[in-house]
C-alpha positions in Angstrom: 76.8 108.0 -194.5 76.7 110.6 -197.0 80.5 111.7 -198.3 80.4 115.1 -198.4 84.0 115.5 -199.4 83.5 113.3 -202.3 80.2 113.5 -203.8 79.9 111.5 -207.0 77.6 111.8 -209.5 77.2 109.7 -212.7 76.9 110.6 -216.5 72.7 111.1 -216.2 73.1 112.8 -213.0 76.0 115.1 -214.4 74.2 115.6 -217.6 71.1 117.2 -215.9 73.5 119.5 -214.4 73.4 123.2 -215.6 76.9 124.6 -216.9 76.3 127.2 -214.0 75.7 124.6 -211.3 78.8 122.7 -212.8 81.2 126.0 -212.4 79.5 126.8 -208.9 81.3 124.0 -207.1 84.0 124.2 -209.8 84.7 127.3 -208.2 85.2 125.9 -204.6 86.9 123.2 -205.7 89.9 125.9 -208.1 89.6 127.8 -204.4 90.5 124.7 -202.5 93.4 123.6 -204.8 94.9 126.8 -205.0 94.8 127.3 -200.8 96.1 124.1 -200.1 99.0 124.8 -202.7 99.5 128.6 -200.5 99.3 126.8 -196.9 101.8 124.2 -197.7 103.8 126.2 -199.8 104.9 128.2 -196.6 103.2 131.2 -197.2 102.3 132.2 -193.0 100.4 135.0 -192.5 96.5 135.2 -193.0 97.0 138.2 -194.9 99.6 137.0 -197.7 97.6 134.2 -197.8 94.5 136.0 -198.9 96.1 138.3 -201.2 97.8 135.2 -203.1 94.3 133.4 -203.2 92.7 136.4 -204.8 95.6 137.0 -206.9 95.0 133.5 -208.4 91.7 132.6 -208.7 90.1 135.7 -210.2 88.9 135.5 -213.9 92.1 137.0 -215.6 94.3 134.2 -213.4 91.9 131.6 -214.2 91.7 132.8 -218.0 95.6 132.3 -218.4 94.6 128.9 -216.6 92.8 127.7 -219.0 95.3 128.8 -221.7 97.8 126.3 -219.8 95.7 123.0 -219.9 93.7 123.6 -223.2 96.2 121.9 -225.1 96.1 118.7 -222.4 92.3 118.2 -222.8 90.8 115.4 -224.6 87.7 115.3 -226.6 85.2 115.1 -223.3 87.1 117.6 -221.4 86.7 120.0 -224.4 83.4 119.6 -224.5 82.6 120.2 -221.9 84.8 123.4 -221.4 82.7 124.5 -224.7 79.8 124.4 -222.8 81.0 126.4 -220.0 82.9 129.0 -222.1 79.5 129.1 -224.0 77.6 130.1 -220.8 75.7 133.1 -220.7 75.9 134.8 -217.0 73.8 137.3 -215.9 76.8 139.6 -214.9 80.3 140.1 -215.3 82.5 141.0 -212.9 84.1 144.7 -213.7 87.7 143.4 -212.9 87.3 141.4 -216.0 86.7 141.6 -219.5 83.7 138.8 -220.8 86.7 136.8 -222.6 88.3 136.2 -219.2 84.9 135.5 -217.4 83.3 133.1 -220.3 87.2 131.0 -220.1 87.1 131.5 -216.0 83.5 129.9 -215.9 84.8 127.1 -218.3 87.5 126.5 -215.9 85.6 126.5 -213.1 83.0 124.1 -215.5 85.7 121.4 -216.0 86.7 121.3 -212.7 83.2 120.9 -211.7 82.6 118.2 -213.9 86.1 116.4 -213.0 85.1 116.5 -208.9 81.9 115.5 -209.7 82.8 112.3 -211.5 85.8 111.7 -209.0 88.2 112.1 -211.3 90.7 113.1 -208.7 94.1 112.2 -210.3 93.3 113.9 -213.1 92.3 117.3 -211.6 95.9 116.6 -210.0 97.3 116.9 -213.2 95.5 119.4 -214.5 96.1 121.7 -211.8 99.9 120.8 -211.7 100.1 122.0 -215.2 98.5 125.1 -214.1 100.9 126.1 -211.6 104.0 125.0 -213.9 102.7 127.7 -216.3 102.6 130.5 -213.3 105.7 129.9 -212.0 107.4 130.2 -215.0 105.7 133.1 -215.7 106.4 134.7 -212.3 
């Protein structure tokens, strides 16, 4: 049976992959992290936990993000962060400005990329440096 939860690709597969398709389930995967951070962090009620979800996953949260693991990234990573930063989408939200979209859509890119080769542990990590960078900016 198919894994659904854990869908692996390898480097061909991945390759062939638009930077858009990449962030796409990036996206979901940011969204996941961050809600299973806000449910077991003992936030309880459906509303504060939508308002904290927004809070942190739109493009000026996910732009400061990125800030925070930039510096942890090795040569692969930041490659393929380039590639999403580099991205040209059709629209940009008007919440944002286009330097917080093109680093929110490398962001979601990397993480993408990361789930997509299974590399589980290390989206652990980066993600953990990610929240140590908002709570001490709280």
């Amino acid at each position: 049976m198919q894994d659904f939860l854990k869908p692996r690709l390898d480097d061909d597969a991945l390759g062939q992959l638009s930077v858009l398709a990449l962030a796409h389930i990036g996206d979901g995967v940011y969204e996941i992290m961050t809600r299973g951070r806000l449910v077991t962090g003992g936030l309880l009620t459906a509303h504060k936990l939508h308002d904290h979800t927004v809070r942190l996953v739109r493009a000026a949260a996910q732009y400061q993000a990125a800030q925070a693991i930039l510096p942890l990234l090795g040569e692969e990573e930041q490659a393929v962060f380039r590639r999403g930063r580099n991205a040209k989408p059709k629209t940009v939200p008007k919440s944002s400005t286009q330097a917080e979209y093109a680093y929110a859509t490398a962001l979601e890119t990397l993480f993408g990329w990361l789930f997509l080769k299974g590399e589980y542990d290390r989206l652990n990590q980066l993600y953990a440096a990610i929240v140590q960078a908002q709570e001490g900016g709280d």
